[in-house]
C-alpha positions, 0 to 999 in steps of 0.5 A: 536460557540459551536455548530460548534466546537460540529460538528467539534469534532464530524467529527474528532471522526467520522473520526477518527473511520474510519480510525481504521475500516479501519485499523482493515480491515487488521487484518480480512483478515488476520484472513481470510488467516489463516483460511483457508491454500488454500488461504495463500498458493495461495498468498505466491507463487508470494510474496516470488518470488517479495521478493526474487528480493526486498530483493537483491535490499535492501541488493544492496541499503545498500551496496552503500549507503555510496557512493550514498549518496556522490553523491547526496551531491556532493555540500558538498565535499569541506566543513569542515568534520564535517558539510560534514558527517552530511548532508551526514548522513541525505542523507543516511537517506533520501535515506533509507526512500525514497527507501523503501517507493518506495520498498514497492510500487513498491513491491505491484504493481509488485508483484499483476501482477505477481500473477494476477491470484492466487489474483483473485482467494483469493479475489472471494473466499471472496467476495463470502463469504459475498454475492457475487459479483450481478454485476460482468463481466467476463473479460477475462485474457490477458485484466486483465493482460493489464489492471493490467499492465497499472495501476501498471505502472501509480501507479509506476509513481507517486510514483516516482513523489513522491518520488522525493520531500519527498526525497529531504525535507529528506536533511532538519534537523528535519523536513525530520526525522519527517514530512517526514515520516509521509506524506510519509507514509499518502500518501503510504497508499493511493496509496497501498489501490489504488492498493490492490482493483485493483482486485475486481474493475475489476471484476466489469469493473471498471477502476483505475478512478473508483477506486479512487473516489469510495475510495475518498468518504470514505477516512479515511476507505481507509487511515487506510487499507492502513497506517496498510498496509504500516506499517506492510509491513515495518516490514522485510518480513512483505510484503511477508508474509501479502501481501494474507491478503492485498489482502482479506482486499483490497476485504473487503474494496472495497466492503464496499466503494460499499456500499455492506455487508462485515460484515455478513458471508453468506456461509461457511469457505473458 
């Protein structure tokens, strides 16, 4: 008995572990970034562009919020006033909580394929600082883009099927403030880190099929880069600002669930 509770504390620790190294995978893409203003520079370009769309579609949301959430409770219209502003409250709530969780998405999705090419360019400079890439196929544009494409839009569909239950459990009092958040943000990590090594699988030939069971064989590392991502993006113009450093941690994640050096620098600064 003691023994398998020695083990299962043993594997939560070694999880847990992982999932910080995970997290702490962000931080040093950032350290990348700043090192080096060719590579902030390369990834701020299509970030303040995608920003500058989501940013009107935010300030749209909130201007409306008070009648969508009439509409999504349009069951309550003929209760007492007080009861009516309550539920309607925490649909204003759910629909906040939701349509971020979906900004920041569809924000990563929509704005690596509209920065295809300058994503492409940070995540080799690093991957070619810590080694290279000794299996790489040279894919060429237009088949990148179509491939970036297709699985922006398969990765923007299940979001949306997932949006759709967390936000209606957001109507249920105290669990759709507490619960909620947390599983919709567990599983915002996964998808963003899905989406941030799109690049460097496809460097490799590798599919979004190949992508998810290389980052299920580690998961905890891969929750924690996409949690610390999905956080710091909900900061305001977090996503603009950290998406070149997203990009970098991305490539540093990939090549770890690849099972390849992305600890020991081998040529010079970037």
């Amino acid at each position: 008995m003691r023994s398998t509770a020695a083990r299962g504390a043993s594997a939560t620790g070694g999880a847990l572990r992982e999932f910080l190294t995970g997290a702490a995978l962000l931080g040093r893409g950032l350290g990348l970034v700043l090192k080096s203003p060719r590579l902030l520079g390369l990834g701020l370009v299509p970030a303040v562009i995608a920003g500058l769309l989501y940013g009107a579609a935010l300030i749209t949301l909130v201007a409306f919020i008070g009648d969508l959430s009439a509409a999504v409770t349009w069951f309550a219209d003929d209760w007492s006033r007080l009861w009516r502003d309550l539920i309607r409250l925490f649909a204003g709530v759910a629909l906040l909580g939701v349509g971020g969780l979906l900004g920041v998405l569809t924000f990563t999705a929509v704005t690596l394929l509209i920065g295809d090419p300058f994503y492409e360019k940070i995540s080799s400079l690093v991957e070619n600082r810590y080694g290279g890439v000794p299996d790489e196929v040279e894919v060429p544009l237009w088949t990148s883009l179509g491939r970036s494409l297709r699985d922006s839009l398969r990765l923007i569909g299940l979001s949306i099927l997932v949006g759709i239950p967390l936000l209606a459990a957001g109507f249920l009092p105290v669990v759709g403030q507490t619960v909620v958040p947390v599983v919709g943000g567990a599983v915002a990590g996964w998808l963003l880190a899905v989406e941030l090594t799109g690049v460097p699988f496809q460097r490799r030939d590798k599919r979004l099929r190949d992508r998810r069971a290389a980052l299920r064989t580690r998961r905890p590392l891969a929750l924690g880069f996409g949690v610390a991502v999905f956080v710091c993006f909900l900061i305001p113009l977090g996503a603009v600002l950290l998406m070149p450093a997203a990009v970098a941690g991305g490539t540093l994640l990939s090549r770890k669930v690849l099972g390849l050096p992305a600890d020991t620098i081998t040529t010079k600064p970037l």
